[in-house]
C-alpha positions in Angstrom: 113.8 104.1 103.5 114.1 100.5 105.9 112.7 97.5 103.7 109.9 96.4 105.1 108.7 92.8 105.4 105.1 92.1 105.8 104.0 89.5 108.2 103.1 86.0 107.3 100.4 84.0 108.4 100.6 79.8 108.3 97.3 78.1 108.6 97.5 74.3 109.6 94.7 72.0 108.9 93.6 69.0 109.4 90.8 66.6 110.9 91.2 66.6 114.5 93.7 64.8 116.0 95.9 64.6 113.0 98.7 66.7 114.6 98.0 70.3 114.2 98.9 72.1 117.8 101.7 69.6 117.9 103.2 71.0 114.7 102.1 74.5 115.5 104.2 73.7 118.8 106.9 72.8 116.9 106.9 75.6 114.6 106.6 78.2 116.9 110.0 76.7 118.8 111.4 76.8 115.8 110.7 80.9 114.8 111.4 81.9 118.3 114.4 80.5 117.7 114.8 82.5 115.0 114.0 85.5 117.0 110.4 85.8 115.4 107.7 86.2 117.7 104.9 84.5 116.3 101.1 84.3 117.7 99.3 81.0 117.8 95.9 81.1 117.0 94.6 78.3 118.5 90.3 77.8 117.8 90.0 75.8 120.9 91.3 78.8 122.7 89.2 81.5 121.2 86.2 79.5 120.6 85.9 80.0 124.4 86.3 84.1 123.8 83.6 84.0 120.5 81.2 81.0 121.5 81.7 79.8 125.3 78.3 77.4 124.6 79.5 76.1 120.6 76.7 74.5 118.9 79.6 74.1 116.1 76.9 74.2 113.3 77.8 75.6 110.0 76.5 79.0 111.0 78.3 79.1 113.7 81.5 77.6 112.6 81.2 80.2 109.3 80.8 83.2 111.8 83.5 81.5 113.8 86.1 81.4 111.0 85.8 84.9 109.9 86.1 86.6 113.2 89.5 84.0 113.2 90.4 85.2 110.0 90.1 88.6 110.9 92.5 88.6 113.8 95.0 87.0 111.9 94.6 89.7 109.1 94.7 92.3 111.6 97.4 90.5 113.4 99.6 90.5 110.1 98.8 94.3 109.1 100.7 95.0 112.0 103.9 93.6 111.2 102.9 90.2 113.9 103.0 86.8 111.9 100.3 84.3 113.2 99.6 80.6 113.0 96.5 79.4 112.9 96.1 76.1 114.7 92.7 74.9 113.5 90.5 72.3 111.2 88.5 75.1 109.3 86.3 71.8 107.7 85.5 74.1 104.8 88.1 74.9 102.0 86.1 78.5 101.5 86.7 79.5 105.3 90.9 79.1 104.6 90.5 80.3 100.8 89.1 83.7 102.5 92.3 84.0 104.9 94.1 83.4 101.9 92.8 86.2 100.1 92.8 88.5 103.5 97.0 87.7 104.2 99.2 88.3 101.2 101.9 86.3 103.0 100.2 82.8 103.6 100.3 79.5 103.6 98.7 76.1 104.1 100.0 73.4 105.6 98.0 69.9 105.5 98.2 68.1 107.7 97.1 64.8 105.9 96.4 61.7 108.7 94.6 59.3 108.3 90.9 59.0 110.0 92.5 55.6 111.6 95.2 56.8 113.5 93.2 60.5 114.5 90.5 58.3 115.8 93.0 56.5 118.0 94.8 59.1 119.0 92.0 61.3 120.3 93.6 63.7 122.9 90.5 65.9 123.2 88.4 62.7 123.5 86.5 64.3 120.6 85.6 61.0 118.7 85.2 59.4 122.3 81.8 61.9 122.6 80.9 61.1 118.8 81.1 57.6 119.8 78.9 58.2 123.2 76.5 60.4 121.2 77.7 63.0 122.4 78.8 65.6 119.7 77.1 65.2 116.0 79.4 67.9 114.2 83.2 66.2 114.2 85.0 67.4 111.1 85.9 64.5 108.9 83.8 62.0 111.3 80.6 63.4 111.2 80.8 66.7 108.8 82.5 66.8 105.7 86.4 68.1 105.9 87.4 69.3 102.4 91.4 68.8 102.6 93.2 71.8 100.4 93.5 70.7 96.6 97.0 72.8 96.5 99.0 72.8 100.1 101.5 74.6 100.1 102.8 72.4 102.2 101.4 68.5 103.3 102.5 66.8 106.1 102.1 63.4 106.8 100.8 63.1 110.2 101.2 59.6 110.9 104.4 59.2 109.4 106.6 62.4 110.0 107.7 64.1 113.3 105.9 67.3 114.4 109.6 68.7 114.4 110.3 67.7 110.7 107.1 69.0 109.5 107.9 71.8 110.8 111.4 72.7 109.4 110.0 71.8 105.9 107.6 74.9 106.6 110.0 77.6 107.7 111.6 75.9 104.4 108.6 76.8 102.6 108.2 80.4 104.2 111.7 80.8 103.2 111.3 80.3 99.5 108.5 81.7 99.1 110.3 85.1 100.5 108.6 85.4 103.8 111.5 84.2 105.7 115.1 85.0 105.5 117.6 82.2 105.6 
C-alpha cells in the first residue's frame, strides 16, 4: 500500500490590507515550485460566486465563511491543498476550518491598523472614510486576531516572500510537507 498524504489547508488572516493575497501570492510561487499545485481561495473572488450584492453583515459573513470552509474541506478530502486568502473577522469562523481540515494552519498576519489604512489597495478604508461601507473588519467591526498562530507574520516589517518561506517551514514540521 502507497503512503498517503492528506492535503493541507493554510488559512491567512488578517485586517485588510495587512498583506494577505500578497503572501498567499508568495506562497503559492513558492509550492508550485515545489511541484504542489495549491488552490487559492480568495473571498473577494467567491464572494462574487456566493453574494454578488454583499451586505457583509454578520449573517452574511457567518453563511459566507462556512460555504468557504466547506470548499476547502472538500478541496483537501481530495488530496488538493488550499489557501485561504481571507480576513474571517471572527476567530469561531477559522476555529470551524480548523476542526473541518486535519492538516491546517494559521498564519497571522499581524499589521498594524496604521500602515493597512495607508496602504488601502481595495480603497476599502477610502469608502469607510466616505461613508460608504459600515462593516470593515478591524475599522468598523471587531477582528479577533488568533490567540495561537501557528504562524505570525509581521506585515509591516517582513517581505511577503519571507513570510512565506517561514510557512512551507511550518507545514514542514508539522509533517504536511516534505523537505
Amino acid at each position: 500500500m502507497a503512503l498517503e498524504r492528506r492535503a493541507f489547508a493554510v488559512w491567512i488572516t488578517g485586517i485588510p490590507a495587512s498583506g494577505k493575497s500578497t503572501i498567499a501570492k508568495a506562497l503559492k510561487t513558492l509550492l508550485d515550485e515545489r511541484g504542489i499545485d495549491v488552490e487559492v481561495l480568495e473571498s473577494d473572488e467567491l464572494r462574487k460566486v456566493f453574494t454578488p450584492d454583499p451586505r457583509y453583515d454578520e449573517n452574511e459573513r457567518a453563511t459566507f465563511y462556512k460555504q468557504l470552509t466547506y470548499i476547502g474541506a472538500l478541496l483537501t478530502s481530495h488530496g488538493v491543498p488550499v489557501i485561504f486568502d481571507a480576513t474571517a473577522n471572527r476567530k469561531v469562523w477559522r476555529d470551524e476550518a480548523r476542526q473541518s481540515i486535519p492538516q491546517f494552519i494559521e498564519v497571522y498576519v499581524n499589521t498594524p491598523l496604521a500602515i493597512s489604512l495607508a496602504r488601502d489597495p481595495k480603497g476599502i478604508y477610502r469608502r469607510a472614510r466616505e461613508g460608504n461601507s459600515d462593516s470593515v473588519p478591524g475599522l468598523q467591526h471587531p477582528y479577533e486576531p488568533p490567540e495561537r498562530p501557528d504562524v505570525e507574520v509581521h506585515g509591516d516589517r517582513e517581505t511577503p516572500e519571507d513570510a512565506a518561506r517561514r510557512v512551507v517551514a511550518k507545514l514542514i514540521e508539522r509533517g504536511f510537507l516534505w523537505n
